[in-house]
ZADO-1210 file (C-alpha; in nm, 4 decimals, padded with zeros to 6 digits):
<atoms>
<atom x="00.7995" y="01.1869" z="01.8367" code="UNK" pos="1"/>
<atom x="00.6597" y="00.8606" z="01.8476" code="UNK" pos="2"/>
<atom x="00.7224" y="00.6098" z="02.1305" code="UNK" pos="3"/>
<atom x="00.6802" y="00.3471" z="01.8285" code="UNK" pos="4"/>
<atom x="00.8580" y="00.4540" z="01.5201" code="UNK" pos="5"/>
<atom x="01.1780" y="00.6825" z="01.5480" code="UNK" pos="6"/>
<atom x="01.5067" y="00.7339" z="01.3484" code="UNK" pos="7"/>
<atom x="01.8162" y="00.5119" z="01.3846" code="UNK" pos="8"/>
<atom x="02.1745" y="00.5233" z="01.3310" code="UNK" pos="9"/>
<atom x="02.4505" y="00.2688" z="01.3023" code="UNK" pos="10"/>
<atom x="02.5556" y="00.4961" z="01.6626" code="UNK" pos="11"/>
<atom x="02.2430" y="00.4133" z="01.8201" code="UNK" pos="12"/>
<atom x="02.1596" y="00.0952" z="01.7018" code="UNK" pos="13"/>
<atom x="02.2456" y="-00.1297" z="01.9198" code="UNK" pos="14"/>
<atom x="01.9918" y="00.0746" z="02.2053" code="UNK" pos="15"/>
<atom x="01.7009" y="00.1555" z="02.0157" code="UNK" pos="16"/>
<atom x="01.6773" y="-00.2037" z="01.7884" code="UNK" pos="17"/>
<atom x="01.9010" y="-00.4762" z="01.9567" code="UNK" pos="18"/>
<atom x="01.8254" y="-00.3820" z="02.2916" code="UNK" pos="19"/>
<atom x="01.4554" y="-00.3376" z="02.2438" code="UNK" pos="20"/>
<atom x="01.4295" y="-00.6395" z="02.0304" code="UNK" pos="21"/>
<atom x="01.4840" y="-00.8778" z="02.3338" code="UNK" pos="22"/>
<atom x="01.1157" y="-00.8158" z="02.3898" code="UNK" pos="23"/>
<atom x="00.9147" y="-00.6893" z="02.1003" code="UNK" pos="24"/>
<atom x="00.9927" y="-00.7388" z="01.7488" code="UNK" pos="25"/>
<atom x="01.1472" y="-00.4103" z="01.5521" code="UNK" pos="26"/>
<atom x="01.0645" y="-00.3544" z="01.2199" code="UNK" pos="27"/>
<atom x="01.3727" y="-00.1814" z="01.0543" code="UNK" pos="28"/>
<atom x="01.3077" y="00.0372" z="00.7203" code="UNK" pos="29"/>
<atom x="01.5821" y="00.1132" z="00.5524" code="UNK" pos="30"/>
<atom x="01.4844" y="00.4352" z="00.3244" code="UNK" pos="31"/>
<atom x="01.6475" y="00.7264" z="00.1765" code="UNK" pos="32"/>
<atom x="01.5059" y="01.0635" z="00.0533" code="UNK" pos="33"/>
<atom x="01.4854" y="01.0572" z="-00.3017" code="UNK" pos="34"/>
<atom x="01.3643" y="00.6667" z="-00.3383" code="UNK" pos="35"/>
<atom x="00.9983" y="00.7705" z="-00.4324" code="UNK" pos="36"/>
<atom x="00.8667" y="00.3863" z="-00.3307" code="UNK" pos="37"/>
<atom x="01.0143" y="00.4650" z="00.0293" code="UNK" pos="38"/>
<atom x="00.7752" y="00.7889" z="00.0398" code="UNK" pos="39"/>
<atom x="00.4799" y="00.5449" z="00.0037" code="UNK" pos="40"/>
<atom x="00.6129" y="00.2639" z="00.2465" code="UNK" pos="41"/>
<atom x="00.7394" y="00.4771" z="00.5020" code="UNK" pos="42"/>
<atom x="00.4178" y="00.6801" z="00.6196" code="UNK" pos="43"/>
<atom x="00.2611" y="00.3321" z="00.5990" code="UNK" pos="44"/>
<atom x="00.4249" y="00.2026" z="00.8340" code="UNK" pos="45"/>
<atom x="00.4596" y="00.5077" z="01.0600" code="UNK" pos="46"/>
<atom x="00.0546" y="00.5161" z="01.0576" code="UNK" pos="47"/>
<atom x="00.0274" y="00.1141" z="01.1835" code="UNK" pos="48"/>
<atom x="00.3348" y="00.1451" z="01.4415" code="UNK" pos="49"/>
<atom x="00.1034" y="00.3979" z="01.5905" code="UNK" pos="50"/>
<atom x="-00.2455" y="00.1576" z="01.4979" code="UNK" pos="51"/>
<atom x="-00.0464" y="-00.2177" z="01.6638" code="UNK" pos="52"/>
<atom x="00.0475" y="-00.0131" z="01.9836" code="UNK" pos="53"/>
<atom x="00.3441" y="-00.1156" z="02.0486" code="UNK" pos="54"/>
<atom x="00.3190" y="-00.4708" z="01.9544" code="UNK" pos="55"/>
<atom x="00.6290" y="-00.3700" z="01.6855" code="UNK" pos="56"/>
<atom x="00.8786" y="-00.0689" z="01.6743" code="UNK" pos="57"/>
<atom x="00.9953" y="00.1342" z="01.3590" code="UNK" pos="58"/>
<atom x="01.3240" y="00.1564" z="01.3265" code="UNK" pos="59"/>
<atom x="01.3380" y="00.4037" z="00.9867" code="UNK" pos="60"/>
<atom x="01.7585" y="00.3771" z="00.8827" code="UNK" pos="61"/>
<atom x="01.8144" y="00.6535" z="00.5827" code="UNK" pos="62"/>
<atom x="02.0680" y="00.4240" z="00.4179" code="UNK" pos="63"/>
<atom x="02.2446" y="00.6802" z="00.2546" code="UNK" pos="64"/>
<atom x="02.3679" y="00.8310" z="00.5721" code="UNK" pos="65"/>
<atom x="02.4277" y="00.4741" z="00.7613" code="UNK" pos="66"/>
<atom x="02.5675" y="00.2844" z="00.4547" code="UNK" pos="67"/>
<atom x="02.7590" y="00.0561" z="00.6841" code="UNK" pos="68"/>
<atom x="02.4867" y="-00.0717" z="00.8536" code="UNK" pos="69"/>
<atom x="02.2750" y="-00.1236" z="00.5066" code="UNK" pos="70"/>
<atom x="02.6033" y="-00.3135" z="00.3770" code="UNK" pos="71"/>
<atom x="02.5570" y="-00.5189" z="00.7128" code="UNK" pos="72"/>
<atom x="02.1874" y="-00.6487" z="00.6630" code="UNK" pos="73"/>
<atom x="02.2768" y="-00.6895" z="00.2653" code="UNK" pos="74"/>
<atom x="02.0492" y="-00.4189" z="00.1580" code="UNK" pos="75"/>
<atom x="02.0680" y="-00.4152" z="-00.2157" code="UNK" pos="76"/>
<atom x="01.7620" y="-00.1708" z="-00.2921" code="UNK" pos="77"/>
<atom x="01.5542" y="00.0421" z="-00.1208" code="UNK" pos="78"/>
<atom x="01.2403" y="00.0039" z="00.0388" code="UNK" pos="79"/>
<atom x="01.3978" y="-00.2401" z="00.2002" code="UNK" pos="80"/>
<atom x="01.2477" y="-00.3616" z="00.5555" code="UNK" pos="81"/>
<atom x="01.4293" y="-00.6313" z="00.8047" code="UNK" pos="82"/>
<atom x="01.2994" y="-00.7626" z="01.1062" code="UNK" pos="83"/>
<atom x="01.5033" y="-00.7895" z="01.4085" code="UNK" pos="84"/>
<atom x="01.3373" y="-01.0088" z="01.7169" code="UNK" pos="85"/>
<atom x="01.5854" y="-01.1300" z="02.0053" code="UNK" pos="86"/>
<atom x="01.9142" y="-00.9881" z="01.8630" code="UNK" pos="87"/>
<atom x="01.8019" y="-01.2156" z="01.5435" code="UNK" pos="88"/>
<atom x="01.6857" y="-01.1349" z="01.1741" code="UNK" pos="89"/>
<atom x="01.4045" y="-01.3380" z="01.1756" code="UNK" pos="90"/>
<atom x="01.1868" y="-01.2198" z="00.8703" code="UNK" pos="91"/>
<atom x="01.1882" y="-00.9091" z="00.5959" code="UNK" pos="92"/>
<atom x="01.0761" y="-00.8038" z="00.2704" code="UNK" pos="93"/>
<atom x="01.1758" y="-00.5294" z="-00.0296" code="UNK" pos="94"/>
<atom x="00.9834" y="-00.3110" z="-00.2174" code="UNK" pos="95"/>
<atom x="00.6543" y="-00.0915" z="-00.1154" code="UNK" pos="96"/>
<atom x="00.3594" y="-00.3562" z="-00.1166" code="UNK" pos="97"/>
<atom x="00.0001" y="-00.2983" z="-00.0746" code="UNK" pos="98"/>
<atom x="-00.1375" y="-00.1674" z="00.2541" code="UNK" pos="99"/>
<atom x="-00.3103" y="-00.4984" z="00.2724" code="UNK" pos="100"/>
<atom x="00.0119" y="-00.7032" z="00.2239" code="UNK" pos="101"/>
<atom x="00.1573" y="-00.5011" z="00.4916" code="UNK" pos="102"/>
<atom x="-00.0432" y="-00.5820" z="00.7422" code="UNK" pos="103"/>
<atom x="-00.0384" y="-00.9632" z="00.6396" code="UNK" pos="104"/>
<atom x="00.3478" y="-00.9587" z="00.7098" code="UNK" pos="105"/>
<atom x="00.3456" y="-00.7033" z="01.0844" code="UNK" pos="106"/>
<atom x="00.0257" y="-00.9721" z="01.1954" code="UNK" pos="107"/>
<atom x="00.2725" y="-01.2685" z="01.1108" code="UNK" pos="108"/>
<atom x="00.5722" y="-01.0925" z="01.3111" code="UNK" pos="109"/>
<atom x="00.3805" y="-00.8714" z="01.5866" code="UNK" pos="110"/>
<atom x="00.3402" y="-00.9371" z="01.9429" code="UNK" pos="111"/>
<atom x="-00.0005" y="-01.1065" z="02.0208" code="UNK" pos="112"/>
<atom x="-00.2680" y="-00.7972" z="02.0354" code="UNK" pos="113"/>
<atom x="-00.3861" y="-00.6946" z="02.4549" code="UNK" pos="114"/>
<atom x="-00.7470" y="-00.8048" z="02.5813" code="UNK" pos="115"/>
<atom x="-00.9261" y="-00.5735" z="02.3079" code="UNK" pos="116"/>
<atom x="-00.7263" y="-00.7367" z="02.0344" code="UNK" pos="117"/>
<atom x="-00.8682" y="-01.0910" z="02.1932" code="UNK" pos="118"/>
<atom x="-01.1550" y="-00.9721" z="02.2636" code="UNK" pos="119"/>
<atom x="-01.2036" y="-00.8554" z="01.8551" code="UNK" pos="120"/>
<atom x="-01.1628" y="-01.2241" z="01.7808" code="UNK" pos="121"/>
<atom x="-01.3925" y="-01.3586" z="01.9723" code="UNK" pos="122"/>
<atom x="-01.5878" y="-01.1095" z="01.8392" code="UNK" pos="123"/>
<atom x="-01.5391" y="-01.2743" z="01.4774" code="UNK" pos="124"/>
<atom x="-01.6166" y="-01.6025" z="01.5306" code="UNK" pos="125"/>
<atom x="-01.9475" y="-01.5051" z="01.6678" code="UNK" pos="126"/>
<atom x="-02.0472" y="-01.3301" z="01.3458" code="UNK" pos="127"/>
<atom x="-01.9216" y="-01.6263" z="01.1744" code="UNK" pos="128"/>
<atom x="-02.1909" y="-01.8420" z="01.3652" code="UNK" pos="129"/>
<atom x="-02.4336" y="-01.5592" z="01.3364" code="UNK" pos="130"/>
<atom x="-02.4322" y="-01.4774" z="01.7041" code="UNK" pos="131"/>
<atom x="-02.4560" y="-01.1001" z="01.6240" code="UNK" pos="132"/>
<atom x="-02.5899" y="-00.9546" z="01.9221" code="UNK" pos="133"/>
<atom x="-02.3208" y="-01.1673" z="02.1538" code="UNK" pos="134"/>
<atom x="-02.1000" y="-01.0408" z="01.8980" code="UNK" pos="135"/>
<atom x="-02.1485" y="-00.6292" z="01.9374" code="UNK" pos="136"/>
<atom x="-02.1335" y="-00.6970" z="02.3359" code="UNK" pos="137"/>
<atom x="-01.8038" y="-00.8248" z="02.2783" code="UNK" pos="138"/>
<atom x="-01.6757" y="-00.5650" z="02.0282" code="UNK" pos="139"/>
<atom x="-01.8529" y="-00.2837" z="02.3275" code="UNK" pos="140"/>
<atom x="-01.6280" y="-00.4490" z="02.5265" code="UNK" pos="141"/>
<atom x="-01.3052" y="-00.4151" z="02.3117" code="UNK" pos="142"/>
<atom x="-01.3319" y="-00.0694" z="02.2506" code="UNK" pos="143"/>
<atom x="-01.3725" y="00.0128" z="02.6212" code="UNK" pos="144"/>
<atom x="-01.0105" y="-00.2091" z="02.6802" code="UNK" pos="145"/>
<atom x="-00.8675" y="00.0112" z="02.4044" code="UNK" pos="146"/>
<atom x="-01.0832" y="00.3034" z="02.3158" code="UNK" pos="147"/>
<atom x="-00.8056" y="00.4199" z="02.0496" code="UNK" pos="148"/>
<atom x="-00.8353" y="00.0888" z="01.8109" code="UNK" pos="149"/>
<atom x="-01.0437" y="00.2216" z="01.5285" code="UNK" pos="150"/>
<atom x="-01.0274" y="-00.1466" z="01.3895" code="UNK" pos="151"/>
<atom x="-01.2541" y="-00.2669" z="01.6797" code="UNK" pos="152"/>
<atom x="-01.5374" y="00.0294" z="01.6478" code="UNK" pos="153"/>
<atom x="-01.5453" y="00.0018" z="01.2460" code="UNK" pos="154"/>
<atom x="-01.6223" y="-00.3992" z="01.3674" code="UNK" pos="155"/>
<atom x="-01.9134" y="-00.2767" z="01.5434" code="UNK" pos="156"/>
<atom x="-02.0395" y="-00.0318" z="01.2778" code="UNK" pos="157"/>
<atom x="-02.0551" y="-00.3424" z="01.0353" code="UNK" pos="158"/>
<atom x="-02.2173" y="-00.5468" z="01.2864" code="UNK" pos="159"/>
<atom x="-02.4694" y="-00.3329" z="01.3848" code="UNK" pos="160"/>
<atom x="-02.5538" y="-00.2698" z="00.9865" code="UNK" pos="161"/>
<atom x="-02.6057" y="-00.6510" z="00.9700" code="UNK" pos="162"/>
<atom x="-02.8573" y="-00.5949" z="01.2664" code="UNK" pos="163"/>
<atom x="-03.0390" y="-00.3344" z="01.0825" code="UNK" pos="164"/>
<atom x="-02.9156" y="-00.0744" z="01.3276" code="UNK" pos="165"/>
<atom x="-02.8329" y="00.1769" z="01.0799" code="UNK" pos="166"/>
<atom x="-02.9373" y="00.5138" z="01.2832" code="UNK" pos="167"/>
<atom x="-02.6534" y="00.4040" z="01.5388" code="UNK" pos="168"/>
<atom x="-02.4241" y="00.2768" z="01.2709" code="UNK" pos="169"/>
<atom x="-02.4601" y="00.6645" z="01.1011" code="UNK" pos="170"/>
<atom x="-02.3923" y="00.8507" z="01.4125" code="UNK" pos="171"/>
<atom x="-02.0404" y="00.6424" z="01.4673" code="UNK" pos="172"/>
<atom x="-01.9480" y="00.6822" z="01.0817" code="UNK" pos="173"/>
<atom x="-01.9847" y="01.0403" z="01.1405" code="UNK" pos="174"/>
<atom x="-01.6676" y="01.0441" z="01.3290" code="UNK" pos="175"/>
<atom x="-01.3324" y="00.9980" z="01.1385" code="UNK" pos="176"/>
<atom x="-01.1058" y="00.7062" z="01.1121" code="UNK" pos="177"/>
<atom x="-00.8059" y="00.8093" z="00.9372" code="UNK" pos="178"/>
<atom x="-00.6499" y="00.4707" z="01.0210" code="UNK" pos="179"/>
<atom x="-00.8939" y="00.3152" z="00.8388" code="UNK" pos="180"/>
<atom x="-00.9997" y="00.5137" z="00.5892" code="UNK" pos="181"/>
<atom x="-01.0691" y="00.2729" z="00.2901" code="UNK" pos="182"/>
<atom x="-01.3136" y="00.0517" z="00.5328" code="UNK" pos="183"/>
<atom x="-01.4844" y="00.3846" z="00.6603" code="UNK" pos="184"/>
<atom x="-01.5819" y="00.4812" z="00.3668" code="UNK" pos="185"/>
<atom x="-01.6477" y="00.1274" z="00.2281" code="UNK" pos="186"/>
<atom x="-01.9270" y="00.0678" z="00.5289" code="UNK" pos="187"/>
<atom x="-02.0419" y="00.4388" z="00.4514" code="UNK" pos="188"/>
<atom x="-02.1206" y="00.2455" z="00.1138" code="UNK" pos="189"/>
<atom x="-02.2870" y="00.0166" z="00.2837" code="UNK" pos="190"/>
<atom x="-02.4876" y="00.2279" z="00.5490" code="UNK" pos="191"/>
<atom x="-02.6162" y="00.3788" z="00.2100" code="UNK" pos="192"/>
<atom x="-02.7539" y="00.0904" z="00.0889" code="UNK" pos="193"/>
<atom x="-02.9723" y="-00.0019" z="00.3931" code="UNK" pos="194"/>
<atom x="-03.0914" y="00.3395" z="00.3891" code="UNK" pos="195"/>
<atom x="-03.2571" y="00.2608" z="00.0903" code="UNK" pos="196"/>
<atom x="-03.4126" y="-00.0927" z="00.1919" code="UNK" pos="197"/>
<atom x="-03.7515" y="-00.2064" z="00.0564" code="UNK" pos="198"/>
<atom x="-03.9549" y="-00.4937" z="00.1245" code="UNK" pos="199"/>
<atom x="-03.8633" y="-00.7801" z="-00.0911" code="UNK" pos="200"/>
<atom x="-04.1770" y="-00.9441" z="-00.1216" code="UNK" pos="201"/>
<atom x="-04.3670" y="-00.7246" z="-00.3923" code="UNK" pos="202"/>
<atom x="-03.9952" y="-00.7056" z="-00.6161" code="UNK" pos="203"/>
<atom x="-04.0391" y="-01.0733" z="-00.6129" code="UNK" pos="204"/>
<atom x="-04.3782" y="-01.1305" z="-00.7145" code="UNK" pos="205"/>
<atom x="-04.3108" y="-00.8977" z="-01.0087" code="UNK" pos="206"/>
<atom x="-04.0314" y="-01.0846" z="-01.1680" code="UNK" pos="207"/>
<atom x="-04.2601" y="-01.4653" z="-01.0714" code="UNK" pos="208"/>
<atom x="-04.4520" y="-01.2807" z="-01.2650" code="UNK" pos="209"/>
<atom x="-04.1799" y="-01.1006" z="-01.5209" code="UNK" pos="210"/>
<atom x="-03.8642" y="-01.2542" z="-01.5155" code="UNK" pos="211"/>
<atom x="-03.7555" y="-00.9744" z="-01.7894" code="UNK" pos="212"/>
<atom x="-03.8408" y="-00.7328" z="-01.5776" code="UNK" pos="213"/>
<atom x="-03.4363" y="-00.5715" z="-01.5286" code="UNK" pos="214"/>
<atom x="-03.5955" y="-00.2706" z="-01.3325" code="UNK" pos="215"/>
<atom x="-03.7676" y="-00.5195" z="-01.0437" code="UNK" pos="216"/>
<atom x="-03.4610" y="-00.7337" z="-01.0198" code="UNK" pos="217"/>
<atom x="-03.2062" y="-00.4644" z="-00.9724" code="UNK" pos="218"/>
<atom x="-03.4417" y="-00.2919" z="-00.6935" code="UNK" pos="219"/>
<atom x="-03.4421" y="-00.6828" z="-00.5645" code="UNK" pos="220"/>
<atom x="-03.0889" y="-00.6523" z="-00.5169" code="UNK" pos="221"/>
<atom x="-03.0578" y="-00.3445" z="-00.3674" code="UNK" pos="222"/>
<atom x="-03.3340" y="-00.4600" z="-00.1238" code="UNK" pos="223"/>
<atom x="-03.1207" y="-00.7746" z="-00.0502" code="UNK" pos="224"/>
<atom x="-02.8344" y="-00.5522" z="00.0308" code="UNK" pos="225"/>
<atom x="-03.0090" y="-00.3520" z="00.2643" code="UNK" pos="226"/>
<atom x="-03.0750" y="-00.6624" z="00.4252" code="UNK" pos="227"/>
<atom x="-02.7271" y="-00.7974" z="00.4480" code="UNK" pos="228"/>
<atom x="-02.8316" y="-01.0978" z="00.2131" code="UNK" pos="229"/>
<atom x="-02.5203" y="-00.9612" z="-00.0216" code="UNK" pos="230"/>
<atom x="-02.4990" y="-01.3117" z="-00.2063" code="UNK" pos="231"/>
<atom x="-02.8274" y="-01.2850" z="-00.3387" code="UNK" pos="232"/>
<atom x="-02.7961" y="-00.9108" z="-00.4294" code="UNK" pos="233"/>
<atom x="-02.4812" y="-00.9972" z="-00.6096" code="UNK" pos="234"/>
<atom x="-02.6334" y="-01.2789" z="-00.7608" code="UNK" pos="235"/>
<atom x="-02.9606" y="-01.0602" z="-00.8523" code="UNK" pos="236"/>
<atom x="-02.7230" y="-00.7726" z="-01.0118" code="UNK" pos="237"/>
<atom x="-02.5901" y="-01.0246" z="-01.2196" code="UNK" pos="238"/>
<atom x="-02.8696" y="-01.2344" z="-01.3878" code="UNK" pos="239"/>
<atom x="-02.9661" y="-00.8365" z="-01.4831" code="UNK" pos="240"/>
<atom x="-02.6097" y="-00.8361" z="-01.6608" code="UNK" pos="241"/>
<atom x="-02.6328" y="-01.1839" z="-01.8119" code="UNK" pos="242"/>
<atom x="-03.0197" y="-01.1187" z="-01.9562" code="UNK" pos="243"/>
<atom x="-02.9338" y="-00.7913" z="-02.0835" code="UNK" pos="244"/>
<atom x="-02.6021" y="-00.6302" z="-02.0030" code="UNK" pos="245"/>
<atom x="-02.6989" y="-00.3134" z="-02.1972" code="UNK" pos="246"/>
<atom x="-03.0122" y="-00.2356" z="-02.0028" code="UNK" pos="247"/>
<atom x="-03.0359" y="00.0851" z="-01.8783" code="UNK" pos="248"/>
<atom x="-02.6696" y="00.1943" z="-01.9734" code="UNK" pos="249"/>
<atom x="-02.5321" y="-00.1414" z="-01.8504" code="UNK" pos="250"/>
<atom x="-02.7350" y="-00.0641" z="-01.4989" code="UNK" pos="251"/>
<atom x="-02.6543" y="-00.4486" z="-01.3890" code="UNK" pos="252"/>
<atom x="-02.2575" y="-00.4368" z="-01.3994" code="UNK" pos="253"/>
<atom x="-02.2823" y="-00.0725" z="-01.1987" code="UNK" pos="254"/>
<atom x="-02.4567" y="-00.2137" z="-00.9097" code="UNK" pos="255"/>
<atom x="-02.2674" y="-00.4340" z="-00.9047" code="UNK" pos="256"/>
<atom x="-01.9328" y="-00.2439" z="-00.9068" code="UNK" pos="257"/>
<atom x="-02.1601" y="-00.0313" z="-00.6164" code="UNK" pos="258"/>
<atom x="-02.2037" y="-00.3823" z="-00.4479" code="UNK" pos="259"/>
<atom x="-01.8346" y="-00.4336" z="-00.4580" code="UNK" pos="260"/>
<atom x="-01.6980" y="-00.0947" z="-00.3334" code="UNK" pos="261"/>
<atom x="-01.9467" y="-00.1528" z="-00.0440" code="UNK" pos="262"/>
<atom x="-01.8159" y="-00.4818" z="00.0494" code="UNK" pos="263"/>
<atom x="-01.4553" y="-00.4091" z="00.1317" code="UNK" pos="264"/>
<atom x="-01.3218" y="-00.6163" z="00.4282" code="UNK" pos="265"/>
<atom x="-01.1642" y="-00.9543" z="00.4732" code="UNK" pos="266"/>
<atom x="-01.5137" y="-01.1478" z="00.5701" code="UNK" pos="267"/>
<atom x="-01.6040" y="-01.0417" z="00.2239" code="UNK" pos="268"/>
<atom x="-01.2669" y="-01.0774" z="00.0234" code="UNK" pos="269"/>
<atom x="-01.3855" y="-01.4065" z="-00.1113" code="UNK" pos="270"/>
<atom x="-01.7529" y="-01.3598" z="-00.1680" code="UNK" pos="271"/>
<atom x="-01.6605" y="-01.0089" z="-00.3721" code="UNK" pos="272"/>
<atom x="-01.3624" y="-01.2157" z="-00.5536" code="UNK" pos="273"/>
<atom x="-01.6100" y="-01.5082" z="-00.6893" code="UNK" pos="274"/>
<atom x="-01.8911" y="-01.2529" z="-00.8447" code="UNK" pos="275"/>
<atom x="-01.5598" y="-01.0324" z="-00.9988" code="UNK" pos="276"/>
<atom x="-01.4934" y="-01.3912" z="-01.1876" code="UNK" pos="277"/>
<atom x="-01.8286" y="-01.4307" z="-01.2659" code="UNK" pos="278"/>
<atom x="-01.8491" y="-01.0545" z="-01.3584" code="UNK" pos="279"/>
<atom x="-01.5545" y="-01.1007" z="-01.5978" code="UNK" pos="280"/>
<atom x="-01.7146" y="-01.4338" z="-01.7589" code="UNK" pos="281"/>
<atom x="-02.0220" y="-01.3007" z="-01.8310" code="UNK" pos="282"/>
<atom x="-01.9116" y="-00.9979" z="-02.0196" code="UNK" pos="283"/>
<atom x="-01.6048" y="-01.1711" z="-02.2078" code="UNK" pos="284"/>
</atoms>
């Protein structure tokens, strides 16, 4: 059993939620067996009780066995999640959202994260000013404080792909991350992409020379990829869509699907966002 996530009863309520929630927020999910939506949401959140550490419990209440206490919170359909902080209901939502979502509403609610957690923002607003080097010492540094937070070391893969490290970046995706699985495989994407890198300078004196020349501009974007310079590969991919969206079996909008699967994460949620708009324009 988990110290973070465990079953609850209207007997035991009061000891494992009221009690504990005079220091860290619980998270109660009230569930029952055959609600197929609960099936989804429930594992969820089992998996990131385990990931925040402790900075929330799981309280899972099958509501068909403690209908009293689901009458008590006004639970009128299942998923149905409530969160109790300081004897309090302070926050809750229904229905099984997106993993993404999910997270958005335990960050808003959970404890503040322990020195790694800190230490992993700090670690962002370096990248942000392009201090990547000050930023990998600090995410080394995180992952030592908590060794378990797969969050932290996936960081440091995409940071030292943006340093053209991609020998050491290979050797840590080798390892799994089932906590993080869509991001693993989305820098996997990427690490595939600067595998392939190129020198830019000879793809753009053939299209100064050619600017028809689809072939030269898609390798162009690849190369910027490789490079980290995503907003000119996606911008490269796309002129190749805009001159001639049927070239090569509609080569242009594949890349740049390839560009987007690569580019999952929340420094790149905008960015990936504005070219799907673009993407949509252009072909409509």
């Amino acid at each position: 059993m988990s110290p973070f996530a465990f079953d609850v009863s209207i007997e035991d309520f009061e000891a494992k939620v009221l009690q504990p929630s005079l220091e860290v927020p619980v998270v109660v999910d009230f569930w029952a067996p055959w609600c197929a939506p609960c099936q989804t949401l429930k594992p969820m959140l089992e998996k990131l009780a385990e990931e925040y550490q402790g900075r929330f419990l799981l309280a899972k209440v099958n509501s068909d066995e403690n209908q009293a206490l689901a009458g008590h919170f006004g639970v009128r359909s299942i998923p149905s999640v409530k969160v109790v902080y300081q004897g309090q209901l302070v926050d809750e939502f229904n229905g099984a959202l997106p993993e993404g979502q999910v997270r958005e509403f335990l960050d808003r609610i959970a404890l503040p994260a322990g020195p790694g957690g800190n230490l992993r923002e700090e670690a962002a607003a370096l990248v942000a000013e392009g201090k990547l080097d000050e930023a990998l010492a600090k995410l080394v540094e995180a992952s030592q404080a908590n060794p378990q937070d797969q969050a932290v070391q996936l960081d440091a893969i995409d940071v030292l792909l943006q340093l053209g490290r991609s020998d050491e970046a290979a050797q840590l995706l080798a390892g799994d991350y089932p906590n993080e699985p869509d991001r693993a495989n989305a820098l996997r994407a990427r690490l595939a992409l600067a595998q392939g890198a190129t020198d830019t300078a000879p793809l753009e004196a053939r299209l100064a020379a050619n600017a028809d020349d689809h072939a030269a501009r898609l390798e162009l974007a690849k190369a910027y990829a490789a490079q980290s310079r995503f907003r000119e590969a996606l911008e490269a991919a796309l002129e190749v869509v805009r001159r001639d969206r049927f070239f090569d079996e509609g080569a242009g909008r594949k890349t740049l699907l390839q560009f987007f699967d690569a580019l999952t994460g929340e420094q790149y949620d905008d960015l990936v966002r504005e070219f799907r708009r673009k993407l949509s324009a252009t072909l409509n």
